[in-house]
C-alpha positions as CSV (number, residue, x, y, z in Angstrom):
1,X,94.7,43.0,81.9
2,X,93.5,40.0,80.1
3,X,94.7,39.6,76.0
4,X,92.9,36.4,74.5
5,X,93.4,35.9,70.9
6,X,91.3,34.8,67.9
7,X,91.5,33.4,64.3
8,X,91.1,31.2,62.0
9,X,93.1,28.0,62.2
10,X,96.5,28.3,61.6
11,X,96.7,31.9,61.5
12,X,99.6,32.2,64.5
13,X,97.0,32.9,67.6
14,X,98.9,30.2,70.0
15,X,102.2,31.6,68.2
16,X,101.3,35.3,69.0
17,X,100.5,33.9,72.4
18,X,103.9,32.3,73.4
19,X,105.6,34.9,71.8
20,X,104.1,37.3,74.3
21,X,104.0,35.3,77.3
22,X,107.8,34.3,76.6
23,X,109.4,37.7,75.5
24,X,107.4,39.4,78.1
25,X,106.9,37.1,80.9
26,X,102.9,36.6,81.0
27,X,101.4,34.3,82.3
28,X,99.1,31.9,79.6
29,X,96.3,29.8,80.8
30,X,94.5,28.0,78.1
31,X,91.2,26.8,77.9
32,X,92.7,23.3,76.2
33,X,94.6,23.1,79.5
34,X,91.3,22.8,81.6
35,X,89.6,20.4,79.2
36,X,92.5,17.9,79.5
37,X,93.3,18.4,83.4
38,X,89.1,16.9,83.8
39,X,90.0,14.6,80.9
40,X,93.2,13.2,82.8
41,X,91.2,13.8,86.5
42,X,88.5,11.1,84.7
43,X,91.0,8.7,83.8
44,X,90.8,9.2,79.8
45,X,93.7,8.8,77.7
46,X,94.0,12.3,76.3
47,X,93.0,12.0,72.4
48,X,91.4,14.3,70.3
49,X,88.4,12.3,70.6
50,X,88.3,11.8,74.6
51,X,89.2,15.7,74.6
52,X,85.9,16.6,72.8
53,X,83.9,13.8,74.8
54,X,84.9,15.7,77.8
55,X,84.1,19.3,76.1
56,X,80.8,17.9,75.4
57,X,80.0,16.4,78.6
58,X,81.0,19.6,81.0
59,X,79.1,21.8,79.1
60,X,76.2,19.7,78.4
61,X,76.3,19.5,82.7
62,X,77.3,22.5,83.2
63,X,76.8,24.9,80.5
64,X,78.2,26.5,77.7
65,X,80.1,29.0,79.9
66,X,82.0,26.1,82.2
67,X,85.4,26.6,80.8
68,X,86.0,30.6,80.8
69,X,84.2,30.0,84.0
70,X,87.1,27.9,85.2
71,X,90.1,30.4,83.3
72,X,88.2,33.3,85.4
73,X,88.7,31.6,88.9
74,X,92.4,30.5,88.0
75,X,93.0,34.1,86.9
76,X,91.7,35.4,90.0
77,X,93.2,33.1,92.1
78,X,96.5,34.1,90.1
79,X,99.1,35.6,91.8
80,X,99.2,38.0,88.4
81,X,97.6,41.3,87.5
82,X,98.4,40.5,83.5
83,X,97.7,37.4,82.0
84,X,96.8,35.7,78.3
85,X,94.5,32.9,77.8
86,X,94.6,30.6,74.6
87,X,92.0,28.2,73.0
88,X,89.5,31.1,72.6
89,X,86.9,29.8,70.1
90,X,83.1,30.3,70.5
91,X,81.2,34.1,71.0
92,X,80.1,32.9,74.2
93,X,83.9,32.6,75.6
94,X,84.5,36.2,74.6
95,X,81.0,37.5,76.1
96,X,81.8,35.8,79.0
97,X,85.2,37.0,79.5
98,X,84.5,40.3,78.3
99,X,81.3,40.5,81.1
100,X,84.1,39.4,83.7
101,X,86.9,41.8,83.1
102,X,85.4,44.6,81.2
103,X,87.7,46.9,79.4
104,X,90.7,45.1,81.4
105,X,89.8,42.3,78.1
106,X,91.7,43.0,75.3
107,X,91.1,40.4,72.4
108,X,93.2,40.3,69.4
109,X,91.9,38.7,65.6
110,X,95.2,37.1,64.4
111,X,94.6,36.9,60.7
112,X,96.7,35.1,57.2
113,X,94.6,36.9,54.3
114,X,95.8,33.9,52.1
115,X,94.4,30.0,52.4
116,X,97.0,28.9,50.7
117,X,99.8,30.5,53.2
118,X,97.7,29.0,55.6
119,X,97.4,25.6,54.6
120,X,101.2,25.7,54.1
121,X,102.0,27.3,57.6
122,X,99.5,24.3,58.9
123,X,101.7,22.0,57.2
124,X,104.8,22.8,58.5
125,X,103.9,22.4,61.6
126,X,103.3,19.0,61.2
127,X,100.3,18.1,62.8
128,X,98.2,15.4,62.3
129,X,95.3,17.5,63.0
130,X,95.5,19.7,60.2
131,X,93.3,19.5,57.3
132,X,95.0,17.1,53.8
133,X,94.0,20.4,51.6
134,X,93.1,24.1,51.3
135,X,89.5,22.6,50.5
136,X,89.5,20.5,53.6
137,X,91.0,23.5,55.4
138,X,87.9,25.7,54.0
139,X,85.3,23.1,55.2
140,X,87.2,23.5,58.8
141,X,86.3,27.3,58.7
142,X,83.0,26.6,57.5
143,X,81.9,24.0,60.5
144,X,84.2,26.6,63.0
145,X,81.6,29.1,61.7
146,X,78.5,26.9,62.6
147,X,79.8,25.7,65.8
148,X,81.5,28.8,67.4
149,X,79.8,31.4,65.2
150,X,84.0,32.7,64.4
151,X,83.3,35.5,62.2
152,X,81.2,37.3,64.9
153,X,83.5,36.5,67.6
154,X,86.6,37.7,65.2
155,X,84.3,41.2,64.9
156,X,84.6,41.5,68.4
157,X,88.6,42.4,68.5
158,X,90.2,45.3,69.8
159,X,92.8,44.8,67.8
160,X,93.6,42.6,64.2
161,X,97.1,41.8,63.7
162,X,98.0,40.4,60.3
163,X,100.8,37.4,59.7
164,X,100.9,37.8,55.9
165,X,104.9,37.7,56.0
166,X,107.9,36.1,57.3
167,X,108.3,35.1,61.1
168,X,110.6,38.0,61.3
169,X,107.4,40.2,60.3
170,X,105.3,38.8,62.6
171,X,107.8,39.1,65.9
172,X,108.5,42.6,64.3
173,X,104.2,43.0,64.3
174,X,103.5,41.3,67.7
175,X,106.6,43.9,69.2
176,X,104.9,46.8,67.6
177,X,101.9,45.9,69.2
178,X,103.1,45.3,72.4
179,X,105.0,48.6,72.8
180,X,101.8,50.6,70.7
181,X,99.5,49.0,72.2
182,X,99.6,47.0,75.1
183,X,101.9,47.6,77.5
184,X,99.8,51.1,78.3
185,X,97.2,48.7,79.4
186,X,99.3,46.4,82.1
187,X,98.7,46.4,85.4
């Protein structure tokens, strides 16, 4: 089994992830992993911008499928039947994975109904990558949506699990799932 999530930034995907891989013991690979291992085996700093610049560069070489090409090898190569890969983001990542594990790929929309909850979450997590405003945050979505075409890859979950609440809710969301839902579906 393979369990990718997806969402809109900030929504809790990378949470949902760790919470999973931790309280369950599954394995993560993420697709920001590969990006800076070639970033780091080129000899660039890793920045944001050296981080895209090597995005752009594989897949301009080697196509827009290069990096769930390289999370199917390590997967395979895995010495794991289960496992949860991060950094999901354009329709072609889910195609491909889907196409490689067929209905062992289980991808999960991980959605905040409320900007503004969003924005805040974004902000306390301190990052400097997160957008100055709910308006900045909006235009995010809105270039997301032309790059990575989001809303139809969000339309292509198994499952949508809401984080509208408190942490509590969530863990208490992302258990239910677990125990409703996925653990049927290890190997």
């Amino acid at each position: 089994m393979v369990l990718a999530a997806v969402g809109k930034n900030g929504t809790g995907k990378d949470y949902f992830l760790e919470y999973v891989s931790k309280k369950f013991g599954l394995p993560m690979i993420s697709i920001g992993d590969v990006v800076r291992e070639l970033a780091a085996n080129d000899g660039l700093e890793l920045t944001r911008e050296n981080l895209h610049k090597t995005s752009k560069k594989y897949m301009d070489t080697y196509g827009q499928t290069f990096f769930p090409e390289q999370v199917v090898q390590k997967i395979k190569t895995a010495n794991s039947p289960n496992f949860l890969v991060s950094g999901i983001r354009p329709l072609s990542d889910v195609e491909f994975l889907k196409a490689a594990f067929g209905d062992k790929f289980i991808l999960v929309d991980v959605v905040i109904s409320d900007d503004d909850v969003r924005y805040e979450r974004m902000l306390s997590r301190g990052s400097d990558r997160d957008g100055k405003s709910v308006k900045r945050l909006r235009e995010y979505d809105e270039g997301e949506e032309k790059l990575f075409h989001t809303s139809q890859t969000e339309k292509m979950a198994d499952y949508v699990l809401r984080n509208d609440g408190t942490v509590e809710d969530f863990y208490k969301a992302i258990d239910d799932f677990y125990y409703n839902y996925l653990a049927e579906r290890l190997d």
